[in-house]
One Martini backbone bead per residue (centre of mass of N, CA, C, O) as a GRO file, in nm:
protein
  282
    1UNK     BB    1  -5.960 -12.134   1.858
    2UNK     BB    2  -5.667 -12.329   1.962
    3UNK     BB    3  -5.465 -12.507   1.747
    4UNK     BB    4  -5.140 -12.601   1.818
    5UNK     BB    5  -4.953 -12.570   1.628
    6UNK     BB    6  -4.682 -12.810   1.467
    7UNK     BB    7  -4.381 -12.625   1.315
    8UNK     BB    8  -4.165 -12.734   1.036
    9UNK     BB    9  -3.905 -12.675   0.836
   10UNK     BB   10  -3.744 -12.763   0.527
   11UNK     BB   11  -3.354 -12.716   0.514
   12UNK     BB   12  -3.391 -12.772   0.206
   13UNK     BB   13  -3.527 -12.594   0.123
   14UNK     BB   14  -3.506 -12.334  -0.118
   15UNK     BB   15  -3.255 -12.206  -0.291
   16UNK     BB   16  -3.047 -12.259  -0.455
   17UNK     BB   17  -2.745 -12.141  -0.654
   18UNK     BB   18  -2.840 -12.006  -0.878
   19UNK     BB   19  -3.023 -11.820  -0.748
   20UNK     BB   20  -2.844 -11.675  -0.540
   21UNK     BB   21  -2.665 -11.540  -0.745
   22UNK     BB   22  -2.845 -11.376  -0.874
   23UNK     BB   23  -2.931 -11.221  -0.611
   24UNK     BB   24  -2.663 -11.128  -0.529
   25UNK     BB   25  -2.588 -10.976  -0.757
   26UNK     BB   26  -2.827 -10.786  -0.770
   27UNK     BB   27  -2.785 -10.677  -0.517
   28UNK     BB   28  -2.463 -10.553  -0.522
   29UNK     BB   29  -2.593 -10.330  -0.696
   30UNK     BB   30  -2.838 -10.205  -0.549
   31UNK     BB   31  -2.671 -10.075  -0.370
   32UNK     BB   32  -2.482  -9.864  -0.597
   33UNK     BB   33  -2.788  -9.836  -0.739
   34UNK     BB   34  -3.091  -9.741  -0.835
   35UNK     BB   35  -3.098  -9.954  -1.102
   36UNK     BB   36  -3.183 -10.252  -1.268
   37UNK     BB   37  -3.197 -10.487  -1.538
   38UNK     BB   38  -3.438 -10.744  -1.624
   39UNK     BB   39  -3.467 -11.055  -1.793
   40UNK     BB   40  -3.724 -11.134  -1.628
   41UNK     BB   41  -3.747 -11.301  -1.406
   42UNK     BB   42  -3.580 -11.393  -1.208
   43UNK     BB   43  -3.788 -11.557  -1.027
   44UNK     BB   44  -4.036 -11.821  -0.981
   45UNK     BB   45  -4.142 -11.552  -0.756
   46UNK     BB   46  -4.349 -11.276  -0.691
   47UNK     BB   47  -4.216 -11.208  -0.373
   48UNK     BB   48  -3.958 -11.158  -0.489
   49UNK     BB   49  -3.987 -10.953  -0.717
   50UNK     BB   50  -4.124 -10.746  -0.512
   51UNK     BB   51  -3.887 -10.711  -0.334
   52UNK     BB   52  -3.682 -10.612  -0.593
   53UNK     BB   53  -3.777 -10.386  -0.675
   54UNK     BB   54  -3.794 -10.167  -0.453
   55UNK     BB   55  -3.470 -10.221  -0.487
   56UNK     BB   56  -3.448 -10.133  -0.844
   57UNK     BB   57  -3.600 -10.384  -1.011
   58UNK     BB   58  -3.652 -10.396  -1.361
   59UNK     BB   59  -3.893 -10.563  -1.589
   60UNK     BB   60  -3.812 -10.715  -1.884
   61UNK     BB   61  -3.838 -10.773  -2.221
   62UNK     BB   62  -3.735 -10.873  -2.517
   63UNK     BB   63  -3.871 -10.597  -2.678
   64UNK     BB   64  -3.752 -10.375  -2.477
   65UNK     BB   65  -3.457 -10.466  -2.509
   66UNK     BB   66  -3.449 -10.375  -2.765
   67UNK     BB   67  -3.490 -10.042  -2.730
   68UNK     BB   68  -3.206 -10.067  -2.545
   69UNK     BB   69  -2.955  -9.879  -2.417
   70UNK     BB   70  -2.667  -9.841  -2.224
   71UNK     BB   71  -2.718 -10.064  -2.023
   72UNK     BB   72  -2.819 -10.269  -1.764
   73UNK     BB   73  -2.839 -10.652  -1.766
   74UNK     BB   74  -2.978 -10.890  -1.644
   75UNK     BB   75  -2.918 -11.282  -1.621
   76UNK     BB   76  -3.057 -11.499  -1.540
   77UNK     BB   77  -3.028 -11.855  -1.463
   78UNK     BB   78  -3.176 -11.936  -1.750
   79UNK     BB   79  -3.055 -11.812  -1.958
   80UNK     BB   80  -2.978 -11.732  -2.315
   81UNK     BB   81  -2.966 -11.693  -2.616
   82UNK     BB   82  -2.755 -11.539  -2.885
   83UNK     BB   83  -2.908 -11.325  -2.934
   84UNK     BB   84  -2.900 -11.139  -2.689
   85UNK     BB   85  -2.590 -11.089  -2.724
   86UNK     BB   86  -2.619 -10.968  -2.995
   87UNK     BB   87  -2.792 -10.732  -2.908
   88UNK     BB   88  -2.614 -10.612  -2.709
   89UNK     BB   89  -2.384 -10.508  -2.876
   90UNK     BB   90  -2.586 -10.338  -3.067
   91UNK     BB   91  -2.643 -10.148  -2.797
   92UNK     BB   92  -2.449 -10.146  -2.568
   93UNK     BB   93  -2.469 -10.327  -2.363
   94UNK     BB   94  -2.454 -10.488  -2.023
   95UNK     BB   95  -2.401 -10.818  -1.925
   96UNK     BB   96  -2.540 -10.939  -1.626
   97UNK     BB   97  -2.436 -11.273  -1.571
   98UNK     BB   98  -2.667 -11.542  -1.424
   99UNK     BB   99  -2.631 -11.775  -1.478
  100UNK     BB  100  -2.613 -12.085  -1.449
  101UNK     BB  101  -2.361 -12.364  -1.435
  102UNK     BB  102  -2.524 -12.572  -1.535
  103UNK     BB  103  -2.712 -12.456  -1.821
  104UNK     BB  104  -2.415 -12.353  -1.964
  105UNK     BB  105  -2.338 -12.595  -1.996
  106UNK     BB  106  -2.595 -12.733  -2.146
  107UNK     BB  107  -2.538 -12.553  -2.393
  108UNK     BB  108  -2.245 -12.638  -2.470
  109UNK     BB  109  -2.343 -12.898  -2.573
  110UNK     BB  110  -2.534 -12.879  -2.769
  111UNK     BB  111  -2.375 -12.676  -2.968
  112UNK     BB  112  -2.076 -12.855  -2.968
  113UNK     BB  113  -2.216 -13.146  -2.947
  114UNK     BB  114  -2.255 -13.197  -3.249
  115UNK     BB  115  -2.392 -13.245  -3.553
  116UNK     BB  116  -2.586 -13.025  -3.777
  117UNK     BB  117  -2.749 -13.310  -3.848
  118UNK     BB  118  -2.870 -13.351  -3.562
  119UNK     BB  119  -3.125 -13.452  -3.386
  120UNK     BB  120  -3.310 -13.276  -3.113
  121UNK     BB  121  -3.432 -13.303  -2.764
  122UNK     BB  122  -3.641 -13.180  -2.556
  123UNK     BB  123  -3.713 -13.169  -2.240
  124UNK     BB  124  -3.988 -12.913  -2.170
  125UNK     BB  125  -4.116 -12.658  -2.137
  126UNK     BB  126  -4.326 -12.429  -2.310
  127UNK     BB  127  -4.176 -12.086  -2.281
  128UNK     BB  128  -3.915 -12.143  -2.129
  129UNK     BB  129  -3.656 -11.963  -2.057
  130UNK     BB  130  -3.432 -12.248  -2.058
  131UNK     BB  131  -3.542 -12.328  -2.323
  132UNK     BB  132  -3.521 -12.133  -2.534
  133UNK     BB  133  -3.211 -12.128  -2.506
  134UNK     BB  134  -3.147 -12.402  -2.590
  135UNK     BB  135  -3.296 -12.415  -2.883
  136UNK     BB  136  -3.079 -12.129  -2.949
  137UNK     BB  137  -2.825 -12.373  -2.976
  138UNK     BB  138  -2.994 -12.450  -3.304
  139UNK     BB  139  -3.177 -12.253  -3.424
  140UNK     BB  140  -3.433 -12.425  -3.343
  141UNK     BB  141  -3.451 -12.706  -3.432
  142UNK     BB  142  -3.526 -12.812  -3.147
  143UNK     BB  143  -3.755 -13.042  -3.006
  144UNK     BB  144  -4.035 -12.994  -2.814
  145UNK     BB  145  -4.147 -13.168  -2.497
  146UNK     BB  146  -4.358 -13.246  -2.229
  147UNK     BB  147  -4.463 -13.511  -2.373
  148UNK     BB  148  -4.510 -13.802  -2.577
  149UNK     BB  149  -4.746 -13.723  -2.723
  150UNK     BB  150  -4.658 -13.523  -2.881
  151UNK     BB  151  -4.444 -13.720  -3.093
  152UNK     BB  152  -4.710 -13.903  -3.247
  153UNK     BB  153  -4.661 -13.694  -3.508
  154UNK     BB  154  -4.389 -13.735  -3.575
  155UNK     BB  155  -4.086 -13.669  -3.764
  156UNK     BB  156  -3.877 -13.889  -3.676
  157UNK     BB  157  -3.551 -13.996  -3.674
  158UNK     BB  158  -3.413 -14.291  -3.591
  159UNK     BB  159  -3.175 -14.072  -3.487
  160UNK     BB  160  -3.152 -13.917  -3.143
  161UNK     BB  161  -3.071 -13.664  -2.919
  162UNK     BB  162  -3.157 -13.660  -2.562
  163UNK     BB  163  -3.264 -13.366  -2.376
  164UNK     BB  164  -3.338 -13.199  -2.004
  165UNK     BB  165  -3.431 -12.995  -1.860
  166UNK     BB  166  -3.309 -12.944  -1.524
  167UNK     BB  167  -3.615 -12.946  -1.355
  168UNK     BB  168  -3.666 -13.258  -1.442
  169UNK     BB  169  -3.775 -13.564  -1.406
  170UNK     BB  170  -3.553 -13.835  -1.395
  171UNK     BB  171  -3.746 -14.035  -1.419
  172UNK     BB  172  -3.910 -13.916  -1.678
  173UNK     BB  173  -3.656 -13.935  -1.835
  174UNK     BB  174  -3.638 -14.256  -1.876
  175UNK     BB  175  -3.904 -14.321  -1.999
  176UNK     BB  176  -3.895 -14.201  -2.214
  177UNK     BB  177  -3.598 -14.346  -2.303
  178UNK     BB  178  -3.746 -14.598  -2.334
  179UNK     BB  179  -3.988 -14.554  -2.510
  180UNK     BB  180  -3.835 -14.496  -2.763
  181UNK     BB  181  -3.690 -14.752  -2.754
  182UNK     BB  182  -3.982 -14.898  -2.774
  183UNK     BB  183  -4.009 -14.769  -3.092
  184UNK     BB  184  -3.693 -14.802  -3.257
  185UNK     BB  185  -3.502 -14.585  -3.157
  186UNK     BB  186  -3.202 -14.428  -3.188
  187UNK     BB  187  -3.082 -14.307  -2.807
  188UNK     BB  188  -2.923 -14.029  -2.693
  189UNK     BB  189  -2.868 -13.959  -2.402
  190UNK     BB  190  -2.882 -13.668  -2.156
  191UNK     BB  191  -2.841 -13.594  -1.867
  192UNK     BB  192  -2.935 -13.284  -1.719
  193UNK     BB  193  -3.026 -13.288  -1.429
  194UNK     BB  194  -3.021 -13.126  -1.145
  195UNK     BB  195  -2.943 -13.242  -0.827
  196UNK     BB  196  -3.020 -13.063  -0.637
  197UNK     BB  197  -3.319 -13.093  -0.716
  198UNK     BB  198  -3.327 -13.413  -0.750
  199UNK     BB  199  -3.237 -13.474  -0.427
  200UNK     BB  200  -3.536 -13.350  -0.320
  201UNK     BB  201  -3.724 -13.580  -0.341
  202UNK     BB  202  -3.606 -13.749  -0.096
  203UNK     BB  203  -3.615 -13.580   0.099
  204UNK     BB  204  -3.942 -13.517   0.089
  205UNK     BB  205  -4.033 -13.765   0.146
  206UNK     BB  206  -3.920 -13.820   0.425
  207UNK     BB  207  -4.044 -13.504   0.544
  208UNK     BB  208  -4.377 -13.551   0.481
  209UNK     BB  209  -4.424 -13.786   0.674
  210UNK     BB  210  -4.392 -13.648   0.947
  211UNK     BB  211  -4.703 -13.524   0.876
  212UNK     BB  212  -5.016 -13.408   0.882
  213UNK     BB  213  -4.946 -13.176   0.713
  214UNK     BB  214  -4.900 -12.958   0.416
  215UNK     BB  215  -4.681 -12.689   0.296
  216UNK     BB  216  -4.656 -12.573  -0.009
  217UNK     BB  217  -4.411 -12.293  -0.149
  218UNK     BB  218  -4.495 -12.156  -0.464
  219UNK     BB  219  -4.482 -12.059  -0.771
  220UNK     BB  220  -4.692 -12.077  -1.060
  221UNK     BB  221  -4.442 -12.077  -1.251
  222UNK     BB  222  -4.312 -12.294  -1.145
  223UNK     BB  223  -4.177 -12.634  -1.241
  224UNK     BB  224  -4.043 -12.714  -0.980
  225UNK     BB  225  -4.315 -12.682  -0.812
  226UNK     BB  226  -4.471 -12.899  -0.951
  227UNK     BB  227  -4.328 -13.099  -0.900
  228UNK     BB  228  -4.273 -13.147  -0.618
  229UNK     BB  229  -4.576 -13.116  -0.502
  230UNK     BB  230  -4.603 -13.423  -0.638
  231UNK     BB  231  -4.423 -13.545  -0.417
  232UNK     BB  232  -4.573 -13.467  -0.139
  233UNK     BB  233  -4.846 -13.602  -0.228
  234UNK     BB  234  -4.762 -13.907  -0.274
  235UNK     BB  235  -4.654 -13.908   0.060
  236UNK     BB  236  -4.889 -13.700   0.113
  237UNK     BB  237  -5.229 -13.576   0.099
  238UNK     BB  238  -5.200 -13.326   0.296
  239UNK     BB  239  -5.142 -13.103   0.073
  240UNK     BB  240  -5.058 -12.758   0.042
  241UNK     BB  241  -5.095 -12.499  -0.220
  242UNK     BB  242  -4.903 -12.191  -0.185
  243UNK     BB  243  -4.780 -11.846  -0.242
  244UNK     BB  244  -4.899 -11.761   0.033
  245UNK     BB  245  -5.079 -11.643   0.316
  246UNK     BB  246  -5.378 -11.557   0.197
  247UNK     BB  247  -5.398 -11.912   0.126
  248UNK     BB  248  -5.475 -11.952   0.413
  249UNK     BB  249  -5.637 -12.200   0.572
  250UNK     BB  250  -5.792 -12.296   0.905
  251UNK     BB  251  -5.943 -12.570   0.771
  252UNK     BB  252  -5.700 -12.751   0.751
  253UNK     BB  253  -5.709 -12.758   1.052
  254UNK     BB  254  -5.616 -12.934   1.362
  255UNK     BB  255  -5.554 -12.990   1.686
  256UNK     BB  256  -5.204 -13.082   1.683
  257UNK     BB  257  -5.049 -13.010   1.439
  258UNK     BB  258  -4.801 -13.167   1.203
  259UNK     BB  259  -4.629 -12.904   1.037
  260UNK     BB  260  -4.521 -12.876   0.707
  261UNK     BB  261  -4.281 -12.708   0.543
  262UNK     BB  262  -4.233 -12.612   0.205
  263UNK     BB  263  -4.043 -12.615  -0.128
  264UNK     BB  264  -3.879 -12.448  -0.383
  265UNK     BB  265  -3.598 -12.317  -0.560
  266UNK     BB  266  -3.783 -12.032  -0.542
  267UNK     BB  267  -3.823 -12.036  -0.242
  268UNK     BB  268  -3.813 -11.821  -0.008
  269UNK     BB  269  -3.733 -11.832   0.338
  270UNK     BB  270  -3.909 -11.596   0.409
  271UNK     BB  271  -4.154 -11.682   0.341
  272UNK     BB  272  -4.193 -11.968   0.499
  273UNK     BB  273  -4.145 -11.828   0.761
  274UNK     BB  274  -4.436 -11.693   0.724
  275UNK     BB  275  -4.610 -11.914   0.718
  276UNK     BB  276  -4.539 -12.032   1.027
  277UNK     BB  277  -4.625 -11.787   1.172
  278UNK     BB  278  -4.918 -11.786   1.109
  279UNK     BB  279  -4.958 -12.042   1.223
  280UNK     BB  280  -4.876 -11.981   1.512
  281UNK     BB  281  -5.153 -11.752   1.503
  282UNK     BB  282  -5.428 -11.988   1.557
   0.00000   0.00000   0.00000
């Protein structure tokens, strides 16, 4: 049966500029070198780290970046705690940072607008890359929490403030601070999430109305992918999250749909590309 779907990209989805960075950084280097080390995977997202493999990047944790000596460590968009500087040093290591210029403001605000004895809290996934280096320029002390329920056993000062992650919702940031201000605590805010992702909410509610089916593309692993794909199920109910072509299956569509693909801010355009092409030969 030939289902004649009408495919169409949504132009404002892919990479952010953090993302293009690291990977253009990555890219130039790999041109001139056999191979380039990466602390984490570059971006979260699987079919990208396997394309740049190919090209002689090597992905280590930070275990093994003790082990290395003398070599060349790229730091992802997600930035990294003092610690990995200090070892960096005490190695020899060559740190290519590709660190967010997002994320650098935002390291840069927690570790020095701050007294020392000042409670910090961070709305963030816990174990995520750019909350580990976050929560590392306070020396651990910033507590972490995903939900506000985590809160409800904590032993909180009176007074304390409150900084999130760069890819969480807005809204939801703004929920939490009315929250806690209306459980009696007095807290100072800072928004701190980065707007080219935060106005991609708007932009894809209206990008999936238009369309009778959607594609979301993006690594199971990314935190912004999770949040998007929220927001287009929200607006389309008719929404499936795919993180490659394999994943796509030919029930869900029926003959002469109008078919949106979108993504998150580690999506190549090229993933995008290939599931657009996919559909067009059912």
């Amino acid at each position: 049966m030939s289902y004649n779907l009408n495919v169409s990209i949504d132009k404002s989805s892919g990479f952010c500029f953090g993302v293009v960075y690291a990977i253009d950084m990555a890219e130039d280097i790999l041109d001139h070198e056999e191979y380039l080390y990466c602390l984490g995977d570059i971006v979260h997202n699987d079919e990208e780290v396997e394309r740049l493999k190919t090209k002689g990047l090597r992905i280590i944790d930070h275990t093994k970046l003790q082990d290395l000596h003398n070599e060349k460590v790229l730091i992802r968009a997600h930035g990294e705690a003092p610690s990995t500087y200090e070892l960096a040093l005490k190695n020899n290591l060559t740190l290519i940072d590709a660190s967010c210029p997002v994320v650098l403001k935002l390291q840069n605000r927690i570790k020095n607008s701050h007294d020392d004895d000042e409670q910090i809290l961070i709305f963030g996934k816990h174990g995520h890359a750019e909350v580990i280096g976050l929560q590392g320029q306070t020396n651990g002390n910033a507590i972490v929490f995903q939900d506000l329920a985590e809160l409800d056993g904590a032993e909180l000062p009176q007074k304390f403030t409150l900084y999130s992650q760069t890819t969480k919702s807005v809204d939801k940031f703004y929920q939490i601070k009315d929250e806690l201000i209306n459980r009696g605590y007095e807290v100072k805010a800072n928004d701190t999430i980065c707007r080219q992702v935060s106005n991609r909410y708007e932009e894809l509610a209206d990008f999936v109305k238009d369309f009778d089916k959607i594609i979301f593309v993006s690594g199971k692993k990314s935190s912004n992918g999770k949040v998007l794909h929220d927001v287009c199920k929200k607006h389309n109910e008719n929404t499936y999250f795919v993180s490659n072509i394999d994943e796509l299956e030919k029930e869900w569509f029926q003959a002469n749909d109008k078919v949106g693909i979108c993504g998150a801010t580690s999506t190549p355009m090229w993933l995008m590309e290939n599931v657009k092409h996919t559909l067009e030969t059912y």
